[in-house]
N, C-alpha and C positions, 0 to 999 in steps of 0.2 A: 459651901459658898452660895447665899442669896443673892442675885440679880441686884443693882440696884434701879430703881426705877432714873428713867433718864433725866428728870430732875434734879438731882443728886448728883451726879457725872458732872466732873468737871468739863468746860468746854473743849472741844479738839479744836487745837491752831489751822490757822487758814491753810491751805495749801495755797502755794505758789506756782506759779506756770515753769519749766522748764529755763524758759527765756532767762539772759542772764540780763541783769540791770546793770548798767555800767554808772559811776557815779557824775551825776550833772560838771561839767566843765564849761568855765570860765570861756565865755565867745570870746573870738579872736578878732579882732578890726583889720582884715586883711588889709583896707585901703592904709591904716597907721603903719602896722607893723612890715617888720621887712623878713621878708621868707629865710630861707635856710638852705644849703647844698644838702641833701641827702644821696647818696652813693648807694645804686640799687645794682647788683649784680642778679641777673636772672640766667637759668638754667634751665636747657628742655630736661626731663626724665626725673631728673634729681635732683636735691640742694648740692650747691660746693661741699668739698670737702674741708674740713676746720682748717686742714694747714694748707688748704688756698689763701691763705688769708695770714701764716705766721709770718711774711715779711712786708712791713709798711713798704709800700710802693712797686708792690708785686702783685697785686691781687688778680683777679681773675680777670682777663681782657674784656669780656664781653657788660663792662658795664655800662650804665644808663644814669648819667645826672638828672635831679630832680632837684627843679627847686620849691619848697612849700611850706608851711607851718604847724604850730604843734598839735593842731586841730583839727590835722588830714587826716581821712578816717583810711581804712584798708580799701575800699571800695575806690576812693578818689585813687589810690598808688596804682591799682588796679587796671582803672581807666586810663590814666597816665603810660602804663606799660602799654595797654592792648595799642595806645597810638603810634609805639613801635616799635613794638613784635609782633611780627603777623601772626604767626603761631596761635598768642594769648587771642587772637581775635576769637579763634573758632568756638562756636556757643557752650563742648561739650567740656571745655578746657578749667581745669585747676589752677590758681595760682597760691602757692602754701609759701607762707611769708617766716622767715625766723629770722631774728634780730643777731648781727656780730655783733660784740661789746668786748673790750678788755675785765678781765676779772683785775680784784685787788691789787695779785702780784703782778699786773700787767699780761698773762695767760688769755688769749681771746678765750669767750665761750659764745659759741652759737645756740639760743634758746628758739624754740618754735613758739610763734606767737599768732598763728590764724591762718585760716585758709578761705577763700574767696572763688566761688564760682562766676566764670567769665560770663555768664547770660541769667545769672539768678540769682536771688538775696538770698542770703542765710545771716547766721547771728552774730560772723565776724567780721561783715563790713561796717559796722557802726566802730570798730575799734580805732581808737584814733592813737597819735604816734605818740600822744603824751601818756595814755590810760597803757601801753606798752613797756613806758620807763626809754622811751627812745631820749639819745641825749645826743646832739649836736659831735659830731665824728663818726657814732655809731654807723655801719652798713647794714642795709636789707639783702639779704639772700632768699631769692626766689625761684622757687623749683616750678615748673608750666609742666602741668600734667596732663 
């Protein structure tokens, strides 16, 4: 095997940065549009358990109404919680978000969808509820670590 001179070499692809790209969404006209109830259950140590959540109108006490749109990112749910849970206030605090949703056969499944430090950016708070598949019903289960 001869070398080829690097002329001859085809080019190597760009590399990319790590950073995930999330794809451009549609802005929302807070002032038009009308927000949404979102059902946020948060938890100190751990998420709930799946079958907190198998009887509608049982769920976990400790929830938290939100009202907002499909273009809240994790960071905005975030700030919304730390205003009351004291807990989430503290700088060194986790907030790890996973989505309830019914499956097909009607089966809740809790999927984890990002985590969020309470005093500094990382790459999941741009995620917004619609780039999630969040749908109007759906709950957030939040573990405060």
């Amino acid at each position: 095997n001869v070398p080829l001179p690097d002329a001859l070499l085809p080019p190597m692809p760009a590399v990319k940065s790590a950073a995930i790209a999330l794809p451009a969404e549609p802005p929302i006209d807070r002032e038009k549009i009308c927000p949404f109830l979102v059902r946020v259950f948060p938890k100190l140590g751990a998420h709930h358990m799946l079958e907190d959540y198998a009887r509608r109108g049982d769920e976990p006490k400790d929830e938290i109404q939100l009202y907002t749109w499909t273009d809240a990112t994790l960071r905005e749910l975030c700030d919304l919680v730390k205003e009351v849970h004291q807990t989430a206030r503290r700088p060194s605090v986790r907030l790890s978000f996973s989505l309830v949703y019914p499956d097909r056969r009607g089966r809740n499944v809790l999927r984890h969808v990002g985590v969020v430090h309470s005093s500094r950016l990382g790459e999941d708070d741009v995620k917004t509820l619609r780039s999630i598949n969040f749908q109007i019903g759906d709950f957030l289960d939040v573990a405060i670590y």
